[in-house]
C-alpha positions as CSV (number, residue, x, y, z in Angstrom):
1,X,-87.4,55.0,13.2
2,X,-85.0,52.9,14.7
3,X,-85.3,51.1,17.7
4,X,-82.8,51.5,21.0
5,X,-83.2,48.0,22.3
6,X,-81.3,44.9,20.3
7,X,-83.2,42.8,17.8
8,X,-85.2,39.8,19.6
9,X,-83.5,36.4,19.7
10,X,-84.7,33.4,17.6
11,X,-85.6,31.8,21.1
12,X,-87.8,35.2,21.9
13,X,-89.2,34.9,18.4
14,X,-89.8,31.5,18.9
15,X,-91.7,31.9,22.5
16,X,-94.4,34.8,20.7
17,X,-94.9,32.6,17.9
18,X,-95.7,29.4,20.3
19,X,-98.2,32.1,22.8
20,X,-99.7,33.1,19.4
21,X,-100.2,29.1,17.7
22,X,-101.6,28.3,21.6
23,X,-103.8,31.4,21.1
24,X,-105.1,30.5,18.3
25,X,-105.7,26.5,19.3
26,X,-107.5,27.6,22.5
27,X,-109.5,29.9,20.9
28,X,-110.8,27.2,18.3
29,X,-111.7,24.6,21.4
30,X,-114.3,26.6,23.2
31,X,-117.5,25.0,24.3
32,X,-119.6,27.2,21.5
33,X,-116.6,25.5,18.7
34,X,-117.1,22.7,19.9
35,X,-121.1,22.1,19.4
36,X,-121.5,21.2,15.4
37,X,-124.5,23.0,14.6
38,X,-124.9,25.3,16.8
39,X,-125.0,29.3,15.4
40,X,-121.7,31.3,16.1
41,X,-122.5,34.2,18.2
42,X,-123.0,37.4,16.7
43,X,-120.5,39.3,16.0
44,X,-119.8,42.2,17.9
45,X,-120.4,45.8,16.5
46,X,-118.2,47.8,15.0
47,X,-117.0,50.8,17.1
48,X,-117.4,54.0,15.6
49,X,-115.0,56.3,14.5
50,X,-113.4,59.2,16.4
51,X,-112.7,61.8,14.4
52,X,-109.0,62.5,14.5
53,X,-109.3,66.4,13.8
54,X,-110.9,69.2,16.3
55,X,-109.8,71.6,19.3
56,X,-108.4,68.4,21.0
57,X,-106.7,66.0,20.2
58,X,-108.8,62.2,20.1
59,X,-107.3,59.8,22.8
60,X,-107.8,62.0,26.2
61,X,-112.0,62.4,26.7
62,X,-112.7,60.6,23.2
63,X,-114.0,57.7,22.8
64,X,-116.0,57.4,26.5
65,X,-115.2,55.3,27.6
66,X,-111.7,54.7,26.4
67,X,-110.7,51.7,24.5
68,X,-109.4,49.1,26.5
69,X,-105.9,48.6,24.4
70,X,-103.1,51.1,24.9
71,X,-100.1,50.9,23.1
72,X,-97.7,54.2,24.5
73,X,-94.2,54.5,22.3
74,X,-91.4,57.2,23.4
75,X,-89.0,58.6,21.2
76,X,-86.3,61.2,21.0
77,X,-86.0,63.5,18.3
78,X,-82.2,64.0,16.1
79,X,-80.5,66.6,17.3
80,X,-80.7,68.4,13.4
81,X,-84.6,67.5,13.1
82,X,-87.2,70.1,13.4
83,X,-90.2,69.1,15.1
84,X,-92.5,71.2,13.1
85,X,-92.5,69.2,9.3
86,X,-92.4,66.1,11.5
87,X,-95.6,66.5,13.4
88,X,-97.3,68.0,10.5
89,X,-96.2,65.1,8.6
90,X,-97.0,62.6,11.7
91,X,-100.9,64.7,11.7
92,X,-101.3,63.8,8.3
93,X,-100.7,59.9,9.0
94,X,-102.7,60.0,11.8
95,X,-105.9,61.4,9.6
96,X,-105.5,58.3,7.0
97,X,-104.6,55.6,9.3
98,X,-107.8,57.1,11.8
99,X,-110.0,57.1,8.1
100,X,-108.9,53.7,6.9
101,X,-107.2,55.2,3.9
102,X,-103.1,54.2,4.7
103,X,-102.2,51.1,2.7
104,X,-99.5,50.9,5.9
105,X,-103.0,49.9,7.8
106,X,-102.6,46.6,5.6
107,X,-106.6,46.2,5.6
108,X,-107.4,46.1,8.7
109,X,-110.6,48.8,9.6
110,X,-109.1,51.7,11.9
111,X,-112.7,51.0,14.2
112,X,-112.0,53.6,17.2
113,X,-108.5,54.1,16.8
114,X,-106.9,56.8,18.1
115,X,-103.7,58.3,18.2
116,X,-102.3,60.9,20.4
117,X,-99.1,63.2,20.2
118,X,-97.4,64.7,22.9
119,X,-94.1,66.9,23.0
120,X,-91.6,66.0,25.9
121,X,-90.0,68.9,28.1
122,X,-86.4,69.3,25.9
123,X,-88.8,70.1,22.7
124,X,-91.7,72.4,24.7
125,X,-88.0,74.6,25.9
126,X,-87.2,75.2,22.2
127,X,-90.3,76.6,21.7
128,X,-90.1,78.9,24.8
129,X,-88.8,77.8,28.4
130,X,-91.9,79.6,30.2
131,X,-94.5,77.2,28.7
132,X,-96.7,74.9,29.8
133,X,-94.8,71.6,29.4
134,X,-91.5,72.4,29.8
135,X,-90.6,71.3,33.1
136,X,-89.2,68.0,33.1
137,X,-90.9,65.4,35.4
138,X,-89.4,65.5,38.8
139,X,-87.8,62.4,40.7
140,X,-90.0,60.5,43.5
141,X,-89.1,57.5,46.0
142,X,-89.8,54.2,45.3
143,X,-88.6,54.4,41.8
144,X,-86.0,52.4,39.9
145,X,-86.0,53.6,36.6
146,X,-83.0,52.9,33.8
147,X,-82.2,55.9,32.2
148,X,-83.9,55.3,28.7
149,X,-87.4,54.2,30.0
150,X,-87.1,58.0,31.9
151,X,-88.7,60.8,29.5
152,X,-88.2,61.4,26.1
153,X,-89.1,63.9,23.0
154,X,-92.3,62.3,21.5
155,X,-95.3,60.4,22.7
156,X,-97.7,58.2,20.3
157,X,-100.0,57.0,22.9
158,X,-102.3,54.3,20.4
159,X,-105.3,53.3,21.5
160,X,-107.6,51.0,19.6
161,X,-110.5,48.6,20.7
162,X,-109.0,46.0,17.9
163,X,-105.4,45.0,19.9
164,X,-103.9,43.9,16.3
165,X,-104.3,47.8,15.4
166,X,-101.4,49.1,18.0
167,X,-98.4,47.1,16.1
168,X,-99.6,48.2,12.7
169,X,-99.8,51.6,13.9
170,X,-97.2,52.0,15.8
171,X,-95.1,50.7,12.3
172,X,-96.7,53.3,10.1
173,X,-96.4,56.0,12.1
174,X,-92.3,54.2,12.6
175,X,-92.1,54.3,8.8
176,X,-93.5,58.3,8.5
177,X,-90.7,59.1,10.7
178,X,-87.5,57.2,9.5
179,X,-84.4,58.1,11.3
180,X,-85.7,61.7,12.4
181,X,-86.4,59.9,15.7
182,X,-85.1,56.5,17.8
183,X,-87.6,55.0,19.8
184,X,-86.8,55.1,23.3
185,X,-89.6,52.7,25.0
186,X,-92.6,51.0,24.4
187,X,-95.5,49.8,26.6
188,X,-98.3,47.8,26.0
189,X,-101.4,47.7,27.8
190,X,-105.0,46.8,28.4
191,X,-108.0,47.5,30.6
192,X,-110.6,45.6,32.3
193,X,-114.4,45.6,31.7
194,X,-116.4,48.7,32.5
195,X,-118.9,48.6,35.5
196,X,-121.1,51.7,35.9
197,X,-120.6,53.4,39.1
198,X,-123.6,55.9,38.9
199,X,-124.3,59.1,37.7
200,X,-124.2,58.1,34.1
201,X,-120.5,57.4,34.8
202,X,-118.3,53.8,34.6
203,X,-114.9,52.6,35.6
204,X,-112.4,49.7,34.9
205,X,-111.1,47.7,37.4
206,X,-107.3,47.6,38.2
207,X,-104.6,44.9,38.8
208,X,-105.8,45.2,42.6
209,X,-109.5,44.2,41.8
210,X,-110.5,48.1,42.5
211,X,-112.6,49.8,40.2
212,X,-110.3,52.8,39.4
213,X,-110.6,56.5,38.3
214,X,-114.0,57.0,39.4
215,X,-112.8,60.7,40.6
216,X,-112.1,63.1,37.4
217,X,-112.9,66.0,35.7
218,X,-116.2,64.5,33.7
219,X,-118.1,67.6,33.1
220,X,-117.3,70.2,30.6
221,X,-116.9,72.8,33.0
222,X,-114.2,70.7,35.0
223,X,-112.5,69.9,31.9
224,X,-112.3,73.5,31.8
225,X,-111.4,74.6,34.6
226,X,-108.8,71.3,35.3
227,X,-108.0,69.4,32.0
228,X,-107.5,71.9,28.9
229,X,-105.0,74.5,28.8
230,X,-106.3,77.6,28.0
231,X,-103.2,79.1,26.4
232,X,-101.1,80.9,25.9
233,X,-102.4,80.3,22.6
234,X,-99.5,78.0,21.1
235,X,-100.5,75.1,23.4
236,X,-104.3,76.2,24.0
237,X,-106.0,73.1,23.9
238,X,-103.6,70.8,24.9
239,X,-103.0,69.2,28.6
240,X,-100.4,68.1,29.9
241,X,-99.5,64.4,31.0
242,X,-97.8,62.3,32.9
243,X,-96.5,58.4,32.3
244,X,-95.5,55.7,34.9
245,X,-95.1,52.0,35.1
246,X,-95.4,50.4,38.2
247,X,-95.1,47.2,39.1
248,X,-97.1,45.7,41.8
249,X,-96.4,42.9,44.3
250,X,-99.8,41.0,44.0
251,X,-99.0,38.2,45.8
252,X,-98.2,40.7,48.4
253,X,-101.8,42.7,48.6
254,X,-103.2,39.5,47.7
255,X,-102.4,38.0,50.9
256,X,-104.1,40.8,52.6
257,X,-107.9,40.1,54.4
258,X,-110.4,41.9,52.0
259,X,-111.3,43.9,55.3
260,X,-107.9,45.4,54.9
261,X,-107.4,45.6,51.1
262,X,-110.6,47.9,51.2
263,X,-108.4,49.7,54.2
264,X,-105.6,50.3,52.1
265,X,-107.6,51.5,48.9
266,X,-110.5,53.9,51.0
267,X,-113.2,51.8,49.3
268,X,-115.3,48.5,48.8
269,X,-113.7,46.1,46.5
270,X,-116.6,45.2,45.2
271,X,-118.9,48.3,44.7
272,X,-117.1,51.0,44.4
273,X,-118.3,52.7,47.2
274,X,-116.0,54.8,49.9
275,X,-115.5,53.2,53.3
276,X,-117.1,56.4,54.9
277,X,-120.9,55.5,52.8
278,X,-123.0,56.7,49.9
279,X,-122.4,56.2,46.3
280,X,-119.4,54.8,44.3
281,X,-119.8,58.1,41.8
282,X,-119.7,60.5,45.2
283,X,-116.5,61.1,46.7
284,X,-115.8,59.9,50.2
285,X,-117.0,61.6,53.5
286,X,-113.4,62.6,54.7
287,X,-114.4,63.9,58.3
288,X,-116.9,60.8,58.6
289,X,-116.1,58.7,61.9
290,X,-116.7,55.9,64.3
291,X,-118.3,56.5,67.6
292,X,-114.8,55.8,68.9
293,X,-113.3,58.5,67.2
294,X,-111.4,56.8,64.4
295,X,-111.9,58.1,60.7
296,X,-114.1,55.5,58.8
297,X,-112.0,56.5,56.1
298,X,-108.1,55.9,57.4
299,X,-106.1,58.2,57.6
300,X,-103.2,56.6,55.5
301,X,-106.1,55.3,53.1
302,X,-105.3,56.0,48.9
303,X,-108.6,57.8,48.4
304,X,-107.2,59.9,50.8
305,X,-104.0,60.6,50.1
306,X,-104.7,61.1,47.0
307,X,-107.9,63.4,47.6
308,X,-107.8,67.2,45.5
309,X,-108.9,68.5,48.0
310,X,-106.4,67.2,50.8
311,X,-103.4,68.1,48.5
312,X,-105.0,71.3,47.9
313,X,-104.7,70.8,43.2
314,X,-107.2,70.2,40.7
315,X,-108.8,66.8,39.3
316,X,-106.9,64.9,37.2
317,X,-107.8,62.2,34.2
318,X,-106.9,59.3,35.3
319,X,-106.6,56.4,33.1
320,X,-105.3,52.9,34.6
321,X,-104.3,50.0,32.3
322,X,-102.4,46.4,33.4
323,X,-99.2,45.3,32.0
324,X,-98.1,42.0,31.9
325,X,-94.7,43.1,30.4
326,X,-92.1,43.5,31.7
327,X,-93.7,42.1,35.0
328,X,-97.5,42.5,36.2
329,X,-97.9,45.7,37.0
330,X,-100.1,49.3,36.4
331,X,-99.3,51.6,33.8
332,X,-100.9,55.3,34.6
333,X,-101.6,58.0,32.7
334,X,-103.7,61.1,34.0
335,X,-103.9,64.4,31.9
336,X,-104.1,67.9,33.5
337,X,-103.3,71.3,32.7
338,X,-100.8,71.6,35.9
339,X,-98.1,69.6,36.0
340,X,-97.9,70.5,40.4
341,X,-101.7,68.3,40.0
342,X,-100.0,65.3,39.9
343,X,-96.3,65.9,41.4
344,X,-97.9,67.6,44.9
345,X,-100.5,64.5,45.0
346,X,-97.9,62.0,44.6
347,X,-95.5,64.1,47.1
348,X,-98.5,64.0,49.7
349,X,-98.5,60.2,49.1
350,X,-95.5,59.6,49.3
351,X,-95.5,60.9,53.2
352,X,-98.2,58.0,54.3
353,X,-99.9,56.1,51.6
354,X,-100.9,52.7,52.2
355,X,-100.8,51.8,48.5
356,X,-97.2,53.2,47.8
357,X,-95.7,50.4,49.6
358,X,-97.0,47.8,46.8
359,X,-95.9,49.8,43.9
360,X,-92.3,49.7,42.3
361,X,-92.1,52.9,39.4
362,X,-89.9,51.9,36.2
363,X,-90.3,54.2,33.6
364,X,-91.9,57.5,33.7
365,X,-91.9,60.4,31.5
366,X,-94.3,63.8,31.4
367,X,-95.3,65.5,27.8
368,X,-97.4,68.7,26.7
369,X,-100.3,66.9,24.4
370,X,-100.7,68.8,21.4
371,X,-103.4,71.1,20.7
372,X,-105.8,69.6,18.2
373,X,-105.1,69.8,14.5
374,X,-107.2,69.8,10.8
375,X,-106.0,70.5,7.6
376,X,-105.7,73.9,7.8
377,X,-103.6,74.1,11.0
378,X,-101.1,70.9,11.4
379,X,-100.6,69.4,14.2
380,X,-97.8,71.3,16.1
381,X,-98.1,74.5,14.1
382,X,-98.9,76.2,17.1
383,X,-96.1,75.7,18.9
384,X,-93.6,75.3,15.7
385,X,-95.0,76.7,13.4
């Protein structure tokens, strides 16, 4: 696969390898290092593996909760490539780098890794203009996007509880391809530490200090009813999703009371829990006032803004990671089988939400997720089959 930006500078190359030494010296001067004698804590378990095979495809409600390192790669397809002996030949990577059994894995153990495939638009129209997933993402305010970090063909979104896992990955899966495809763009992320937020459930917290995407479809029957396709049957199984990289003025919302970063989110910082009362797991009282009359929930709040049932769409998936490159920022993800889920929420936003204002988009992209996939039906077969 070749890549579309230029090859990094011997000053770049010097700068990683400097982060990487500095890594590695603070790493071997903690307080625990530092105590001769004293036992070196356990180590921690390994995670189990997700099986890479099934109705659905791993990565999207497998592992729970997700891993906390994303790596997400775009790529456009050669105008003479098929996509069908690609993807059946990108499945089959996937099932030995997943097992441990790719040399290209160079030792490491796979762990949770998972990798997931999504189609963009321009390949979902060959297959039939009508389907899910062909629509091309549409364009919203408060965007400044370069042309190459907006859509593409292909999406390997990598996701691994091991962050030396993503490069190796990404490489292999690189090297199945060749020049059948040109990577478009790339971005890294992580998540923070899960904090339970009742009912069984947890959540990360964002950037902003927020516990995030407490609201989604979590049982099977939402999945159902707002996650999954259920067909035609070429993509039956498959959701659709939607990309963006934001970058967020911190210092900005930072400078904000707590009082009134609480005001612009809808709920506590700390807990979880609406502004209107109750639980963090139980969605927020909209109608719920002050004796004075004013919503205890405001009216320009995210939660509400935001709210399915003020747009009038189905849940999404949502899945928040932070980005450090190319500037501090949020990259988003949320799966659902309705691509008007996410455009009429973030066109009902975009009208009076309080977050917007901190948020800068700069790449974004939409992609029909594959059906799953096993030996006897590749991955894509479906739909190109």
């Amino acid at each position: 696969m070749r890549r579309a930006d230029h090859h990094p500078t011997r000053r770049r190359f010097l700068e990683v390898a400097g982060a990487m030494t500095a890594a590695g010296l603070t790493a071997g001067c903690t307080a625990d290092s530092a105590r001769p004698g004293r036992p070196a804590p356990a180590p921690r378990a390994t995670p189990l593996p997700v099986p890479a095979t099934g109705r659905h495809q791993a990565g999207i409600t497998l592992p729970q909760p997700a891993q906390p390192h994303l790596l997400a790669v775009v790529a456009d397809l050669g105008a003479a490539v098929a996509p069908g002996p690609l993807l059946a030949e990108l499945g089959q990577a996937i099932r030995t780098l997943t097992a441990g059994t790719d040399k290209r894995l160079l030792g490491l153990p796979p762990g949770d890794l998972t990798v997931t495939v999504g189609v963009g638009p321009r390949l979902v129209r060959m297959a039939g203009a009508s389907l899910p997933g062909a629509a091309d993402l549409p364009r919203f305010s408060r965007e400044r996007i370069a042309p190459r970090a907006r859509g593409g063909d292909l999406l390997f979104q990598i996701c691994a509880g091991d962050a030396l896992l993503l490069p190796v990955v990404a490489a292999a899966l690189a090297d199945q391809a060749g020049d059948r495809i040109r990577e478009r763009w790339r971005q890294s992320a992580h998540r923070g530490t899960h904090v339970s937020v009742g009912d069984g459930l947890t959540a990360p917290r964002n950037p902003l200090g927020f516990i995030d995407g407490i609201v989604g479809p979590h049982t099977a029957a939402e999945q159902r009813r707002d996650l999954w396709l259920a067909g035609p049957p070429a993509v039956a199984g498959g959701t659709l999703a939607v990309l963006r990289r934001m970058e967020l003025d911190l210092p900005r919302f930072a400078a904000l009371s707590a009082a009134e970063q609480e005001a612009v989110i809808g709920r506590r910082r700390a807990s979880g829990v609406p502004l209107s009362g109750g639980r963090a797991a139980s969605g927020p009282e909209l109608g719920a006032k002050t004796p004075d009359g004013r919503y205890l929930v405001p009216a320009d709040a995210h939660v509400r803004r935001a709210h399915s049932s003020v747009v009038g769409v189905g849940l999404m998936l949502r899945r928040s990671y932070s980005t450090d490159e190319p500037a501090p920022g949020l990259f988003f993800i949320s799966f659902q089988n309705e691509l008007r889920t996410f455009t009429s929420t973030l066109t009902h936003m975009e009208t009076s939400d309080a977050l917007l204002p901190f948020t800068t988009t700069t790449a974004g992209a939409t992609f029909l997720i594959l059906p799953g996939f096993d030996r006897r039906h590749p991955l894509g077969s479906g739909l190109f089959g």
